[in-house]
Structure formats: C-alpha cells, structure tokens
PyMOL Python script that loads the backbone (N, CA, C, O; Angstrom):
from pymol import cmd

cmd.read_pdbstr("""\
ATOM      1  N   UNK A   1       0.841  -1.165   0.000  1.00  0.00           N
ATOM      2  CA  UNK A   1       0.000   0.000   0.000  1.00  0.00           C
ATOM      3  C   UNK A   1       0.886   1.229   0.000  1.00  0.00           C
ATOM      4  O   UNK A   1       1.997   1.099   0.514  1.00  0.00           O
ATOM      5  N   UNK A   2       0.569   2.328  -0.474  1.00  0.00           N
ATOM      6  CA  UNK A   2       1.139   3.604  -0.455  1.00  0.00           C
ATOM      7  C   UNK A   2       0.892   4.328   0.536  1.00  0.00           C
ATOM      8  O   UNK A   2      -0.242   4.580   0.944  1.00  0.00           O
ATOM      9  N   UNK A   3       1.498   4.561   0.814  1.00  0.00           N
ATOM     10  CA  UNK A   3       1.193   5.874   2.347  1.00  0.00           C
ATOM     11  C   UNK A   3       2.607   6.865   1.583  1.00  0.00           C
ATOM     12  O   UNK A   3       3.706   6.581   1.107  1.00  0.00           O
ATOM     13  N   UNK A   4       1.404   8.772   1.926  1.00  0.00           N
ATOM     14  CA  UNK A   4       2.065   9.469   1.834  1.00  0.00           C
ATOM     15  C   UNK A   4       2.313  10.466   2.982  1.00  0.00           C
ATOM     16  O   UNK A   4       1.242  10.726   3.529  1.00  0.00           O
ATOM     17  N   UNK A   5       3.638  11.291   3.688  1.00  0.00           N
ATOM     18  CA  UNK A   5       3.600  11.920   4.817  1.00  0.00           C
ATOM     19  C   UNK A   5       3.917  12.842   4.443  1.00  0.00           C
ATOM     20  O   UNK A   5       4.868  12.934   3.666  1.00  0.00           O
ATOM     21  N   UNK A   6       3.046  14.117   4.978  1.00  0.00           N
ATOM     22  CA  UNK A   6       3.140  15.393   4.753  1.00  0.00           C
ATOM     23  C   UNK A   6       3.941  16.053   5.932  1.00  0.00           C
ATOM     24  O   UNK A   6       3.388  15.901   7.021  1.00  0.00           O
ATOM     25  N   UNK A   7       5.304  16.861   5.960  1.00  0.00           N
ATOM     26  CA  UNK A   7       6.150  17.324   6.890  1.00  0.00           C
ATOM     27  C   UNK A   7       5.832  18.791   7.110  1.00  0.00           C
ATOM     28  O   UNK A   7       5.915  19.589   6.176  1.00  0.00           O
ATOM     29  N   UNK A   8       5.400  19.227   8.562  1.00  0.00           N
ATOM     30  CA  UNK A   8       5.332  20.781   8.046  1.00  0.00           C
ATOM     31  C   UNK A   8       6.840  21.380   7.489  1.00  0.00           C
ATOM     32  O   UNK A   8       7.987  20.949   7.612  1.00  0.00           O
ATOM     33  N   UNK A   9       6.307  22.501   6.863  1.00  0.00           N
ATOM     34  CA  UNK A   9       7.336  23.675   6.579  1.00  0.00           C
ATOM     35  C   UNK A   9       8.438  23.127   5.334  1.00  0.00           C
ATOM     36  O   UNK A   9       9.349  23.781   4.827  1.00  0.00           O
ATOM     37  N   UNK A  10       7.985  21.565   5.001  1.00  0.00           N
ATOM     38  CA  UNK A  10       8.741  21.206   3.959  1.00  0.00           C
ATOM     39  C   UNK A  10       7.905  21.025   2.806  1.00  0.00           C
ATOM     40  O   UNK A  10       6.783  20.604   3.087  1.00  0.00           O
ATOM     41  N   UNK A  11       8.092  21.187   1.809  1.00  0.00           N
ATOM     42  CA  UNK A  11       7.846  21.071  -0.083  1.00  0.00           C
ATOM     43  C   UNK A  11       7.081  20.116  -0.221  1.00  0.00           C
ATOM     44  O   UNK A  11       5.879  20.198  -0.473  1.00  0.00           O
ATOM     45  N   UNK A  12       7.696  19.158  -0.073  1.00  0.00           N
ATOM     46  CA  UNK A  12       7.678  17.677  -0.922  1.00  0.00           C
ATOM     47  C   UNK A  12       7.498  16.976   0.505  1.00  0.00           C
ATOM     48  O   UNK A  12       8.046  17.143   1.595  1.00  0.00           O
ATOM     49  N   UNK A  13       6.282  15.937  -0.063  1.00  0.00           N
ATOM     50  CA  UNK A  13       6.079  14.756   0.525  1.00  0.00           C
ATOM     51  C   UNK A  13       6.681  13.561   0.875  1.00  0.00           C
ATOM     52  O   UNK A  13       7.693  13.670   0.183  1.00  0.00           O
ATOM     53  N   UNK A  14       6.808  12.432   1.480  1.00  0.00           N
ATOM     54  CA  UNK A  14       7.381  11.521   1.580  1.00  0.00           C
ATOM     55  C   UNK A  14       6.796  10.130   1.470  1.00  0.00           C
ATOM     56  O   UNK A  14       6.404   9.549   2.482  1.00  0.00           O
ATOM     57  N   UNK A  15       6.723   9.567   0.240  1.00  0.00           N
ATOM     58  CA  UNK A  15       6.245   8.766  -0.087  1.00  0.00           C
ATOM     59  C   UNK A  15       6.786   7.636  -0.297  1.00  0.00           C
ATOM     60  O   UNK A  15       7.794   7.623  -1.003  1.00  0.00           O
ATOM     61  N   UNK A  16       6.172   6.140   0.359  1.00  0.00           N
ATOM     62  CA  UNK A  16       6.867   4.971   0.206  1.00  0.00           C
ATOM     63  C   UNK A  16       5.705   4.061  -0.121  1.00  0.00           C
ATOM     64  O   UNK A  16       4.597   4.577  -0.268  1.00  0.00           O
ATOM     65  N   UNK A  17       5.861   2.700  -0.255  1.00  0.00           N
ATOM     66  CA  UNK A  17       5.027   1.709  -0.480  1.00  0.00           C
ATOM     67  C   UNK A  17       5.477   0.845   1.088  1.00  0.00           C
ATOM     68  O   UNK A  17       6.454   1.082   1.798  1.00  0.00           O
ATOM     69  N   UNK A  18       4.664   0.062   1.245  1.00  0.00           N
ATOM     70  CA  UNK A  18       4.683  -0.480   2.364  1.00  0.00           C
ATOM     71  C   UNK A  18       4.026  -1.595   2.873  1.00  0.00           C
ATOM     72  O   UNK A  18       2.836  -1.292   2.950  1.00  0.00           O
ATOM     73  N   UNK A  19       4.255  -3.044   3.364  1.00  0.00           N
ATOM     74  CA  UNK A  19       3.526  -4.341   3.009  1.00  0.00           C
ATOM     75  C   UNK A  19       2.597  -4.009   4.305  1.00  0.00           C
ATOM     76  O   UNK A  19       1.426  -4.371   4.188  1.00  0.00           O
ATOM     77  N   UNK A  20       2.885  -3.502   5.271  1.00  0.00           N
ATOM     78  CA  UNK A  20       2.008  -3.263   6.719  1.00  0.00           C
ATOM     79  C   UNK A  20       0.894  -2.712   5.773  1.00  0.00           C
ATOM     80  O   UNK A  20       0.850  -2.005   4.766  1.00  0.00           O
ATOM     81  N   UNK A  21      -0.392  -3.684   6.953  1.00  0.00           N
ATOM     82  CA  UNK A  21      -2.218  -2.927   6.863  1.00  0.00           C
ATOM     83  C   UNK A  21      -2.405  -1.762   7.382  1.00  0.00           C
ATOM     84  O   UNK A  21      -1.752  -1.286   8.311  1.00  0.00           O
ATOM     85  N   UNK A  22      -3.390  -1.205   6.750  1.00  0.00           N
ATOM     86  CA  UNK A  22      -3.827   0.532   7.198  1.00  0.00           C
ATOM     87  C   UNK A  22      -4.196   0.563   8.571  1.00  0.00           C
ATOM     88  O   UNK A  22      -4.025   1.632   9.157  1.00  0.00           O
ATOM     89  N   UNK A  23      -4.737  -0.537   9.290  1.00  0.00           N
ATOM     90  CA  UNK A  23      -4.893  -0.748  10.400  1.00  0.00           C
ATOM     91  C   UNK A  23      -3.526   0.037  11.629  1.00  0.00           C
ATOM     92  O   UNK A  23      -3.408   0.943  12.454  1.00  0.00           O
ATOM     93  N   UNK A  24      -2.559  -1.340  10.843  1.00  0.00           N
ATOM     94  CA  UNK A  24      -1.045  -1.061  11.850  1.00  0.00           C
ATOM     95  C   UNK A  24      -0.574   0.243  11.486  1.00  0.00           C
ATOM     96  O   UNK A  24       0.321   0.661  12.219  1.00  0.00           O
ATOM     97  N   UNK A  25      -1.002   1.147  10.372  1.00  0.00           N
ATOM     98  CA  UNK A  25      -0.180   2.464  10.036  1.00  0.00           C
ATOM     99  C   UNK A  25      -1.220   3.238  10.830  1.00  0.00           C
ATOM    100  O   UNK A  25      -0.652   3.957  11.651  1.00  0.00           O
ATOM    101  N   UNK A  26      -2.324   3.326  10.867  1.00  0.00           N
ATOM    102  CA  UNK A  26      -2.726   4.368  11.516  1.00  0.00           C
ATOM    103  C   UNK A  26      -2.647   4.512  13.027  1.00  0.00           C
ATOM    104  O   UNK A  26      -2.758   5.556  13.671  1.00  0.00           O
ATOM    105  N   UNK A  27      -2.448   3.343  13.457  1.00  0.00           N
ATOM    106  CA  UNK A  27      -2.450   3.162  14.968  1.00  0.00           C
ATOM    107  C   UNK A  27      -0.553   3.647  15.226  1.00  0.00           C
ATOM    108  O   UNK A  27      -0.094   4.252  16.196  1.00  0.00           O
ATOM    109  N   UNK A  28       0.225   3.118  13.976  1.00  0.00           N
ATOM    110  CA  UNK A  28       1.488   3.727  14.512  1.00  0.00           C
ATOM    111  C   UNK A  28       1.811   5.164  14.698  1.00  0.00           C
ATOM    112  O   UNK A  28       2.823   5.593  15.251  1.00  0.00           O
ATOM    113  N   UNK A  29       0.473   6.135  13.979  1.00  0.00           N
ATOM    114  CA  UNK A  29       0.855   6.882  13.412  1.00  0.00           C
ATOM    115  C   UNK A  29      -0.350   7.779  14.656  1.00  0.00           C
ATOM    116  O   UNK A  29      -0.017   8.897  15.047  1.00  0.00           O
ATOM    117  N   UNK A  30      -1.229   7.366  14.989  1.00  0.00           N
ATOM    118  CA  UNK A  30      -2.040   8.237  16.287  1.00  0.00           C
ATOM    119  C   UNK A  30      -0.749   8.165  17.399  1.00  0.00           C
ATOM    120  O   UNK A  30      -0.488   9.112  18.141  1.00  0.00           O
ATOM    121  N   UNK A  31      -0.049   6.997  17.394  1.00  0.00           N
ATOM    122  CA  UNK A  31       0.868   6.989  18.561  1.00  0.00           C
ATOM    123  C   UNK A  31       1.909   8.213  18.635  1.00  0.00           C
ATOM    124  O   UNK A  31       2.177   8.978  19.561  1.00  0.00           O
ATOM    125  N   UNK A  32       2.509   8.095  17.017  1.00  0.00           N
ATOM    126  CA  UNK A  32       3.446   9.600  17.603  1.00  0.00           C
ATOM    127  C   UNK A  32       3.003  10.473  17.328  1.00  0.00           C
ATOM    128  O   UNK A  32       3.810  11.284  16.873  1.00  0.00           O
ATOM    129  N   UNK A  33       1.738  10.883  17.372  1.00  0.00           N
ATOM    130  CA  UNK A  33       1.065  11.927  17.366  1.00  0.00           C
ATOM    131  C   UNK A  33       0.621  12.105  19.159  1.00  0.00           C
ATOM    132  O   UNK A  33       0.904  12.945  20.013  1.00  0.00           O
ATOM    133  N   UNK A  34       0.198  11.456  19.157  1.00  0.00           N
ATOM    134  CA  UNK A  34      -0.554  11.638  21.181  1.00  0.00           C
ATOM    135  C   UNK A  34       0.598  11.528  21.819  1.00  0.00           C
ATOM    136  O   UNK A  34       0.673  12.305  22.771  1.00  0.00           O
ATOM    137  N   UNK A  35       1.825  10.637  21.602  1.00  0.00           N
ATOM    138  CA  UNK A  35       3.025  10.688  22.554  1.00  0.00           C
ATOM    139  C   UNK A  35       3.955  11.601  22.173  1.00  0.00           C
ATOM    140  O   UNK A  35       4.924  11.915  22.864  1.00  0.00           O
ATOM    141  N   UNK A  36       3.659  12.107  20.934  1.00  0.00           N
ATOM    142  CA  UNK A  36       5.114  13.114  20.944  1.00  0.00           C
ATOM    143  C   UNK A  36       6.371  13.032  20.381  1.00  0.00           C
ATOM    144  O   UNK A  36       7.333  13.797  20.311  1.00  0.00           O
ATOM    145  N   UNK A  37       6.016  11.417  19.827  1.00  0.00           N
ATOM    146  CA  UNK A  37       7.613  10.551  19.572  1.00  0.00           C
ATOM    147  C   UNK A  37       8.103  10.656  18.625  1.00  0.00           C
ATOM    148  O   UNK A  37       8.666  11.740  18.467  1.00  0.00           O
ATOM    149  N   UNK A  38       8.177   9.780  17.624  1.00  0.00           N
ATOM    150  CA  UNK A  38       9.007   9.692  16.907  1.00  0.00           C
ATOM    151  C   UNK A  38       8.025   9.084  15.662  1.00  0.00           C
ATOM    152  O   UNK A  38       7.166   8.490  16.313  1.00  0.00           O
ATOM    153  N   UNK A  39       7.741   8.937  14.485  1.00  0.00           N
ATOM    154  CA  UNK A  39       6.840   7.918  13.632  1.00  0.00           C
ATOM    155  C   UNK A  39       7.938   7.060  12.696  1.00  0.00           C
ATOM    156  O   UNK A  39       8.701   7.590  11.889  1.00  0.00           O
ATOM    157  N   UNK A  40       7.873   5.902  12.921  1.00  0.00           N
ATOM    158  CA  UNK A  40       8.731   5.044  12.369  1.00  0.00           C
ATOM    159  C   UNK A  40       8.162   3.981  11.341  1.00  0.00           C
ATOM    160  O   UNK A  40       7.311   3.332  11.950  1.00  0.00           O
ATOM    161  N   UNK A  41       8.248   3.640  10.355  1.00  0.00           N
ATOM    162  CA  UNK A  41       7.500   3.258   9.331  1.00  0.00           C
ATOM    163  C   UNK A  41       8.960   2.458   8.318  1.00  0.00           C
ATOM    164  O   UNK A  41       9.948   3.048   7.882  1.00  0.00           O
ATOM    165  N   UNK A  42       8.611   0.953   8.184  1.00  0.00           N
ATOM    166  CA  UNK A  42       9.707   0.684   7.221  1.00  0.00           C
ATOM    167  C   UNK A  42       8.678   0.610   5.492  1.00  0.00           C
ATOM    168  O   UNK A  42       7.490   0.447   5.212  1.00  0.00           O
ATOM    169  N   UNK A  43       9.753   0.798   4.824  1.00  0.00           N
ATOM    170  CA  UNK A  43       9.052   0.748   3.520  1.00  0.00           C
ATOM    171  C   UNK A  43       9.023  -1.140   2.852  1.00  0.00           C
ATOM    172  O   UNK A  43       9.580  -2.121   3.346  1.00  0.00           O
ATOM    173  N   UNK A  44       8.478  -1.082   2.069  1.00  0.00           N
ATOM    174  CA  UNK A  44       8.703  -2.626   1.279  1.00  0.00           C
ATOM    175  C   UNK A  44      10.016  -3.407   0.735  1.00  0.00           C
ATOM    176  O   UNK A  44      10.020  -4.568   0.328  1.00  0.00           O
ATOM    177  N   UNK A  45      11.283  -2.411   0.820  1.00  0.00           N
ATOM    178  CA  UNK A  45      12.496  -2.786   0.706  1.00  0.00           C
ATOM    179  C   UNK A  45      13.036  -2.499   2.363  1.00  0.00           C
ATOM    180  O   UNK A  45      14.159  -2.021   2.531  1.00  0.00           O
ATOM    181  N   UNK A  46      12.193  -2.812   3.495  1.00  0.00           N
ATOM    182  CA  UNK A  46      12.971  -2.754   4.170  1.00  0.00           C
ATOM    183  C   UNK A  46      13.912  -1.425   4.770  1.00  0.00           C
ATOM    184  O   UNK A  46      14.864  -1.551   5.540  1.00  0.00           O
ATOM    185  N   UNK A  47      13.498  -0.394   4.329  1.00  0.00           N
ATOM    186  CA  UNK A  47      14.233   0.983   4.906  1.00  0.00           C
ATOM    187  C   UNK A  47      13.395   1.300   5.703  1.00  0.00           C
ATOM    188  O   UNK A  47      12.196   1.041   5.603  1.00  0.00           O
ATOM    189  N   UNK A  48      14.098   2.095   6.876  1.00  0.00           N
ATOM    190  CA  UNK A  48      13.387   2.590   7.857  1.00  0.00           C
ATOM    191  C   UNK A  48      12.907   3.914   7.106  1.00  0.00           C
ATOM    192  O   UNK A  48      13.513   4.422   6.163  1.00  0.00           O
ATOM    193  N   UNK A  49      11.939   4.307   7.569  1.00  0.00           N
ATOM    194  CA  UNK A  49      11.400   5.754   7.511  1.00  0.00           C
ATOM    195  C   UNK A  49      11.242   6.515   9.181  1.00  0.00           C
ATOM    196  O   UNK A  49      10.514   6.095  10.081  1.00  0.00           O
ATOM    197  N   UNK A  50      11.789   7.238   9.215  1.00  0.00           N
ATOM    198  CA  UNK A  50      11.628   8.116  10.756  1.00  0.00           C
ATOM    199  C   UNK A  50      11.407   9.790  10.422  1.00  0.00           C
ATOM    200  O   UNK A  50      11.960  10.542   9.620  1.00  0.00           O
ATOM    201  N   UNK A  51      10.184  10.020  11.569  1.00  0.00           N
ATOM    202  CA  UNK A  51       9.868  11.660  11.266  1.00  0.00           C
ATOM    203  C   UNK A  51       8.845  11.860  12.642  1.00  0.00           C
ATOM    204  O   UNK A  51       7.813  11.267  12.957  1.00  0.00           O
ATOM    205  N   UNK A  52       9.810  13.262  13.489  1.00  0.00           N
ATOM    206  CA  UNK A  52       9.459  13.348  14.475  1.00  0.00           C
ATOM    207  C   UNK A  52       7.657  13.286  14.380  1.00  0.00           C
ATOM    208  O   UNK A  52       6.995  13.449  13.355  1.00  0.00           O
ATOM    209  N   UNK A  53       7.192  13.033  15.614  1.00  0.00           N
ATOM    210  CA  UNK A  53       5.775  13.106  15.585  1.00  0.00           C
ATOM    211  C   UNK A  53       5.047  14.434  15.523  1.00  0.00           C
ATOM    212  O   UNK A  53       3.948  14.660  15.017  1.00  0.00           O
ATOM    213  N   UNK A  54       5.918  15.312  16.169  1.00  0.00           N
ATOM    214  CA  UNK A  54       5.360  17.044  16.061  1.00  0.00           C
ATOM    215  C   UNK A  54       5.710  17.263  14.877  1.00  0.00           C
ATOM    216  O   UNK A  54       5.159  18.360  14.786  1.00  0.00           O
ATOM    217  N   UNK A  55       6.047  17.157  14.166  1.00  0.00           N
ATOM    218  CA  UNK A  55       6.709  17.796  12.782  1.00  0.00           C
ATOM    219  C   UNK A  55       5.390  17.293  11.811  1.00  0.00           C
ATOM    220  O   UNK A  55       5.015  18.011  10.883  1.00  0.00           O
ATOM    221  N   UNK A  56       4.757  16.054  12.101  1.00  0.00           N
ATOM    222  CA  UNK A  56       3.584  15.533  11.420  1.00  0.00           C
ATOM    223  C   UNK A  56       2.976  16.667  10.819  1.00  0.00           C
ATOM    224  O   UNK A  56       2.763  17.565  11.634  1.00  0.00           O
ATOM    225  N   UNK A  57       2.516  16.991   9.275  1.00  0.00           N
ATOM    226  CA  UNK A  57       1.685  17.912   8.702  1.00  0.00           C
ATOM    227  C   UNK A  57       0.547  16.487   8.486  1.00  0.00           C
ATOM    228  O   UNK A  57      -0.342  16.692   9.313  1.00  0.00           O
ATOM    229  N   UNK A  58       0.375  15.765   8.071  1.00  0.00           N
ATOM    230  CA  UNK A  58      -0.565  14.501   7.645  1.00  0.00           C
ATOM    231  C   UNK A  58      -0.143  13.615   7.062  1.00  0.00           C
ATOM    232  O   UNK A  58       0.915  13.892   6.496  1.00  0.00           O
ATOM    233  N   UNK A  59      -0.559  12.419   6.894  1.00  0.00           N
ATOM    234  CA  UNK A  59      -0.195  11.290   6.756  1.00  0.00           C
ATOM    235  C   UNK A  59      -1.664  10.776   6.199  1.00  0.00           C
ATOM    236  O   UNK A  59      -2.700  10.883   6.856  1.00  0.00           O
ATOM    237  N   UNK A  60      -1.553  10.012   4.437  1.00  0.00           N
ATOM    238  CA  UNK A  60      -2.141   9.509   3.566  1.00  0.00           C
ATOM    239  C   UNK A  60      -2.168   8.033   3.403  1.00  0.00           C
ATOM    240  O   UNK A  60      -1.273   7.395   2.849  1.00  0.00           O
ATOM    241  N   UNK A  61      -3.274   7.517   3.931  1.00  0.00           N
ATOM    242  CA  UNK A  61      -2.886   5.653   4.014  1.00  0.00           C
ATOM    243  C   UNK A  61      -3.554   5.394   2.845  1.00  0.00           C
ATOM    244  O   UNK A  61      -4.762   5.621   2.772  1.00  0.00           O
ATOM    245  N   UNK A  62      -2.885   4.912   1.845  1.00  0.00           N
ATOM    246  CA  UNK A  62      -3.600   4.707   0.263  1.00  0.00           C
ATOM    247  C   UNK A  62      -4.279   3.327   1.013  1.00  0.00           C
ATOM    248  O   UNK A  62      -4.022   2.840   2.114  1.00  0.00           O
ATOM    249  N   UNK A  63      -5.336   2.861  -0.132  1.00  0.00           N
ATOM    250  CA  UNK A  63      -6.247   1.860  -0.426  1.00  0.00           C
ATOM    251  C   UNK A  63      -5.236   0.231  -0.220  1.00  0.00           C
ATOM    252  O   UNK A  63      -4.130   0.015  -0.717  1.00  0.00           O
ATOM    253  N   UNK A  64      -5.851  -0.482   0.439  1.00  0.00           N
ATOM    254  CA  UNK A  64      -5.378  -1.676   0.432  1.00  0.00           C
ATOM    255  C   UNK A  64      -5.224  -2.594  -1.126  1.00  0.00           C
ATOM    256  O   UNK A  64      -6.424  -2.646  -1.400  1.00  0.00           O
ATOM    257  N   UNK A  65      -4.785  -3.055  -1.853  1.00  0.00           N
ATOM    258  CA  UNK A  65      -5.104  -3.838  -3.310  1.00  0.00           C
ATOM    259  C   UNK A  65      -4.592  -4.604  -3.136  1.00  0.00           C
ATOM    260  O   UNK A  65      -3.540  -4.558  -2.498  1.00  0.00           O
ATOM    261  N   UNK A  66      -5.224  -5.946  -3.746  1.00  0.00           N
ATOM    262  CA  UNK A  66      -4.427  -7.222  -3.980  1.00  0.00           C
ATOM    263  C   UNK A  66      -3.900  -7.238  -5.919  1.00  0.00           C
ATOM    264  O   UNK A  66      -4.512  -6.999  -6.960  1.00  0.00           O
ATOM    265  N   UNK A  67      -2.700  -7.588  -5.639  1.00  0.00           N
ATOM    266  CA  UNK A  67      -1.995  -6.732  -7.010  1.00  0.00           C
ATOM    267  C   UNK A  67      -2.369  -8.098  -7.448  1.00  0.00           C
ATOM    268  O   UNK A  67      -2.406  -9.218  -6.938  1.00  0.00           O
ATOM    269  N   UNK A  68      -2.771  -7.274  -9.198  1.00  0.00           N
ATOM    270  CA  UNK A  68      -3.488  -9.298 -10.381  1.00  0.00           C
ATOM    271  C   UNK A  68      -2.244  -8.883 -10.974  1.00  0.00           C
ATOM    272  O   UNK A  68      -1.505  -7.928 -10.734  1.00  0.00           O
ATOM    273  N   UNK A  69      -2.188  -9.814 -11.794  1.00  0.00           N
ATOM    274  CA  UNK A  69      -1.273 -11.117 -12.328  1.00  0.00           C
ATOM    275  C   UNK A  69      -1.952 -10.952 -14.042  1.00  0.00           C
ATOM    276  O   UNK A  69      -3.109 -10.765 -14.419  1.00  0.00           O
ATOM    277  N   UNK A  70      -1.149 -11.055 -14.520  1.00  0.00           N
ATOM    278  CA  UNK A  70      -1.452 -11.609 -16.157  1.00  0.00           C
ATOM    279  C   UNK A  70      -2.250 -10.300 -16.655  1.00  0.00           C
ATOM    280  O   UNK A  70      -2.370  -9.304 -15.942  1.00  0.00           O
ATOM    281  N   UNK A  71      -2.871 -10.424 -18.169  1.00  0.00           N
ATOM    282  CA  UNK A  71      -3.680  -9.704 -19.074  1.00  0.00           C
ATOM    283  C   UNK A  71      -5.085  -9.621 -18.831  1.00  0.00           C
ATOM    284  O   UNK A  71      -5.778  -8.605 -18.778  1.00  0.00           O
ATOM    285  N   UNK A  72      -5.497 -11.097 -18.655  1.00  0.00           N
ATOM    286  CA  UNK A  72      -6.943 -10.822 -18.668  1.00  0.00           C
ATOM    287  C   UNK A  72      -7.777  -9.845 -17.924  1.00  0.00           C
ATOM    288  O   UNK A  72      -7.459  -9.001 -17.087  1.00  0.00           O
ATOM    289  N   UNK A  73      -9.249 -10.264 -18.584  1.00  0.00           N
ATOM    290  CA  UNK A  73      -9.775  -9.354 -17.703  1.00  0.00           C
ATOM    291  C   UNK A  73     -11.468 -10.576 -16.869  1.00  0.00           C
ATOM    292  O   UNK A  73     -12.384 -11.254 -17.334  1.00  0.00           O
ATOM    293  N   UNK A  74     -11.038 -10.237 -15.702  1.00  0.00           N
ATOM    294  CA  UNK A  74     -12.337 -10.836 -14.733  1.00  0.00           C
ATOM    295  C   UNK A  74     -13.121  -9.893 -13.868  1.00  0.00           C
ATOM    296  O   UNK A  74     -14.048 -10.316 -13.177  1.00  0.00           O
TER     297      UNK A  74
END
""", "prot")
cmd.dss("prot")
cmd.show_as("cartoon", "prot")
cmd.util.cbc("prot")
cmd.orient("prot")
C-alpha cells in the first residue's frame, strides 16, 4: 500500500510503499502523534522511515489492493 507523509514547513512529501495494513499504520501513526515521539515506518524494501511526531503535517494511508497477475480481464 502507499502511504504518503506530509512534513510541516517542507515542499515535498514523503512517499513509500509499504507491506504493513492501514490498520497497523494508523495506529502507529495516532501513537506519535498523542506521545510526541518519533513515527517510524519501514518501507517494502525494508528501509526505515523516521519523522518526528510534532513535525507531522498529515499522513495519507492509500487503499489496500491485492496486485493481479497476467492480461486478462475478470
């Protein structure tokens, strides 16, 4: 799934793909928001993503999809 994070006071977004459910991102993501912390998020290759929790401008949890396979169409 795509999730995009909006940083205040910066340009450009930060966008990764990511195998975690919208479930586990939003709950990671109320956390460093109410605690203050830190938001830590790895992407689908495995890189960490880190961005203080105050600095949060918003955070975009794209649509869950199960990715098809082949040409056809069903």
């Amino acid at each position: 799934m795509e999730i995009k994070i909006g940083v205040q006071n910066v340009g450009r977004e930060i966008v990764l793909e990511s195998t975690q459910d919208a479930d586990t991102v939003a709950k990671v993501v109320g956390q460093a928001i109410s605690e203050g912390g830190e938001l830590r998020l790895k992407d689908d290759k495995g890189r960490l993503i880190i961005v203080p929790g105050n600095a949060l401008a918003y955070v975009e949890i794209g649509a869950e999809e199960v990715r098809r396979v082949g040409f056809g169409q069903f």
